[in-house]
C-alpha positions as MATLAB code, in Angstrom:
seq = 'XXXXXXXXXXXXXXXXXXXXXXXXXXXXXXXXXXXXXXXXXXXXXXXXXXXXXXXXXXXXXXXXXXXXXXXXXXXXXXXXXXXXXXXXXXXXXXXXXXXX';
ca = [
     -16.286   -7.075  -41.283;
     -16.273   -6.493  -37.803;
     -13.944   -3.759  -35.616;
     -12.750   -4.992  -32.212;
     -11.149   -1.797  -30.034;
      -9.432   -2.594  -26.989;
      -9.108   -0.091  -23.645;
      -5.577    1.660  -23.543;
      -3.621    0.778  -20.943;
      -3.700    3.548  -18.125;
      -0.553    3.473  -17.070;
       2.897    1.066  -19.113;
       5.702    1.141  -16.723;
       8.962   -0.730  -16.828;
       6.810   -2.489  -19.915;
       4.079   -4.050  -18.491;
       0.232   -2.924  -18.248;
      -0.998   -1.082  -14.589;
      -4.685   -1.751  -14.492;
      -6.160    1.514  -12.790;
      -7.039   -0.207   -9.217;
      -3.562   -1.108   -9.258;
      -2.410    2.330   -9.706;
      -4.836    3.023   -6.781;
      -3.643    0.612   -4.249;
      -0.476    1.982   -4.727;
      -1.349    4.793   -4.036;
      -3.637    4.044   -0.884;
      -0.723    1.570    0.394;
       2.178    4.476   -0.499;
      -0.263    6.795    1.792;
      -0.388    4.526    4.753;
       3.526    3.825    4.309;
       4.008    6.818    4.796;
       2.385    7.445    7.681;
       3.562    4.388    9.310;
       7.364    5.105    8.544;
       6.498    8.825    9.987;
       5.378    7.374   13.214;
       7.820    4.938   13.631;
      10.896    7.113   12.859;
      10.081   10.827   13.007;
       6.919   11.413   15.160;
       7.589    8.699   18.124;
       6.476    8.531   21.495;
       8.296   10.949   24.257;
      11.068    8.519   25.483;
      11.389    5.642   22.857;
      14.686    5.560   20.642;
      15.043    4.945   17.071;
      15.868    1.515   17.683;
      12.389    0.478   19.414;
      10.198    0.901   15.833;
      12.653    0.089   13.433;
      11.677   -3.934   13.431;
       7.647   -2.536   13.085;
       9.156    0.520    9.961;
      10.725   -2.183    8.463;
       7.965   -4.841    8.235;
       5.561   -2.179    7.012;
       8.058   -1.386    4.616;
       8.526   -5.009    2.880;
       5.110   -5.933    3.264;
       3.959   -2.199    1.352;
       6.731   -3.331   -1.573;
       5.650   -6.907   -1.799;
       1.921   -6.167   -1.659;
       2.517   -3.767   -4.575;
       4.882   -5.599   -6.721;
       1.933   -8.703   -6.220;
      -0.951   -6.819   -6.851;
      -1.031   -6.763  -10.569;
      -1.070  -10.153  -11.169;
      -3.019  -11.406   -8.521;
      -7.071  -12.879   -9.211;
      -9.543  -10.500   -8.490;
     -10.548  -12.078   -5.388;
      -7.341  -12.122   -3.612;
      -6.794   -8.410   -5.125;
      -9.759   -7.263   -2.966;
      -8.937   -9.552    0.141;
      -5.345   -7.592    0.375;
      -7.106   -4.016   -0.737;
      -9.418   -4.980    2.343;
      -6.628   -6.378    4.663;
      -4.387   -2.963    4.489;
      -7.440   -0.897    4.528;
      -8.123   -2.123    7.801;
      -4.736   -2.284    8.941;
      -4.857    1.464    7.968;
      -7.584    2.660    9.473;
      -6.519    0.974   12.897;
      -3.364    3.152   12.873;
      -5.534    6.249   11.907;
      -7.518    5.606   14.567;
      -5.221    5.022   17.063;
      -4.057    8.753   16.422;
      -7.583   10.131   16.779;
      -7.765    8.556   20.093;
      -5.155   10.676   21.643;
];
């Protein structure tokens, strides 16, 4: 007879399984949301209004929600093209704050 043991689940929300990279893109991607809604809505540039970032907070938004909600059951492939893609995307907005 033969035992077969299977990994627990890391995470069960809402009833389905979280792998742990997902629960670590979301957390990566809620990092960088963050940030990006800061310095679109809160932290601006001297002189620009509320209304001037709102189109770029909101796209950042959606595409941070989609990403995640997508993440789970995409191949492994396309899971590390889009871990790659906001990395980037990321690290260009970091840096753009270093610069100054």
């Amino acid at each position: 007879m033969t035992t077969t043991t299977t990994a627990r689940p890391a995470f069960r929300g809402a009833g389905r399984y979280r792998a742990p990279e997902a629960l670590v893109f979301f957390a990566a991607t809620a990092a960088s949301l963050v940030h990006a809604l800061d310095d679109a809505f809160v932290h601006r540039g001297a002189g620009l209004g509320l209304g001037q970032h709102a189109l770029a907070g909101t796209i950042a938004l959606v595409a941070a929600v989609v990403a995640v909600l997508a993440f789970p059951s995409l191949r492994p492939g396309l899971r590390s093209g889009l871990s790659f893609g906001f990395g980037v995307l990321a690290l260009v907005n970091g840096m753009l704050h270093v610069r100054t």
